[in-house]
N, C-alpha and C positions, 0 to 999 in steps of 0.2 A: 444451427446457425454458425457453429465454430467445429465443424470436422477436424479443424488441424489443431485447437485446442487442448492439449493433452489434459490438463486437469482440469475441463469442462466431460472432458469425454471419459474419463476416468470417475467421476463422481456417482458416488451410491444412493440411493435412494433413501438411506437412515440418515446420510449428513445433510441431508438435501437443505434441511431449517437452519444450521451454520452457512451452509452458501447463499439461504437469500439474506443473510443479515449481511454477507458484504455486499448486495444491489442496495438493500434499505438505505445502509451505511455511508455509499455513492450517494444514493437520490435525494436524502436527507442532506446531507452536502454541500449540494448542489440547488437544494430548495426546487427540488422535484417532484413529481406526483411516487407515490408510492409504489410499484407494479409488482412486487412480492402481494398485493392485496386481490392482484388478480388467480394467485393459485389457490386453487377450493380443498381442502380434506376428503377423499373420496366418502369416508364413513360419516364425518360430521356433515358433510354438504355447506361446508364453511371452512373458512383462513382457519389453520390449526390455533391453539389457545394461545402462543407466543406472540401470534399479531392481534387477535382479541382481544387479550386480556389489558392490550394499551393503546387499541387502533379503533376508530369502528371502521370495520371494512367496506361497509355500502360507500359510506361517506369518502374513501378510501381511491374505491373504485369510478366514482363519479369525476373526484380530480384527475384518474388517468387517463374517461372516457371522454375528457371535453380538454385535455393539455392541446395545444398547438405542438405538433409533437415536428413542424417545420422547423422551429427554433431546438429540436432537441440536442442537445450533447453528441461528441464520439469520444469524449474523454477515457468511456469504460476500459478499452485496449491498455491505455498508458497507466491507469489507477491499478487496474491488476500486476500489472506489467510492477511498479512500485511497491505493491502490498505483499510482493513475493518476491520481490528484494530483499524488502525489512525482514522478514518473515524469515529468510534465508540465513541462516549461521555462516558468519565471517570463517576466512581461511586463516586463522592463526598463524603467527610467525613467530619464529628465533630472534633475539636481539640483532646479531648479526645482519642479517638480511633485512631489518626495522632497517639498522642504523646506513645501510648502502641506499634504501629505498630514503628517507630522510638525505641525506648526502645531496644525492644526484638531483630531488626537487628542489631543493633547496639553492642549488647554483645554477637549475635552471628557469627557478621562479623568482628568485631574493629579491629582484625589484618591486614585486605587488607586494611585499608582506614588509610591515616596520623592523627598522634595526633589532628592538625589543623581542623579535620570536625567537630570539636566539634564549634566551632567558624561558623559552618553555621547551626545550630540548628536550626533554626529560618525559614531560607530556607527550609531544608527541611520538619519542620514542614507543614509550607505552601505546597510544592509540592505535600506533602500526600496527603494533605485534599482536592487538584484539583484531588487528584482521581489518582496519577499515583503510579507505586509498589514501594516499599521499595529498591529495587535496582535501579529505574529509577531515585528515588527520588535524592539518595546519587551519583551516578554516574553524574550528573548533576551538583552537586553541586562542585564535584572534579576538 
């Protein structure tokens, strides 16, 4: 379903129970039928013990066989898309380069944000240089 998917198409088959707990993690979310409840154990001939042990899975599978699945979501693309942002280690910076990237938002944002931001310089300097943007930085600190 995603040939151009790189970390769909890269995925092994020993992590395979980490990647449906991020579809669980969505559907659950979203107060959706569970469809991790339709993958069977080849050996057990049932949902491996991690959906068992807190799921029943018939019961599981009936909510995804009768969902109205016309109303369904396309949210998954953007939620990944997100979960692998977060997921992703910031680029680190130099005070230096904080304090020019602070600068330049700042004289060409100053009108959204109160007199007062001026008074978290300091924070936001720091936030920079953990690597997060210019608007993550100051929205943060508001």
């Amino acid at each position: 379903m995603y040939p151009k998917h790189e970390h769909v198409q890269n995925a092994i088959a020993v992590s395979t129970g980490r990647k449906l707990d991020v579809v669980r993690i969505f559907t659950s979310e979203r107060n959706l039928p569970d469809v991790t409840s339709l993958i069977i154990n080849k050996g057990q001939g049932e949902c491996g013990v991690g959906f068992t042990d807190h799921f029943d899975p018939e019961a599981a599978r009936e909510e995804v066989y009768s969902y109205d699945r016309s109303e369904a979501t396309t949210e998954f693309d953007v939620y990944i898309e997100s979960a692998e942002k977060q997921a992703t280690p910031k680029k680190r910076r130099k005070r230096p380069e904080a304090l020019k990237l602070m600068s330049a938002y700042y004289q060409e944002k100053k009108g959204a944000y109160p007199a007062a931001i001026k008074d978290k310089r300091e924070e936001i300097i720091i936030l920079l240089m953990e690597g997060f943007s210019e608007t993550e930085a100051f929205d943060q600190v508001t």
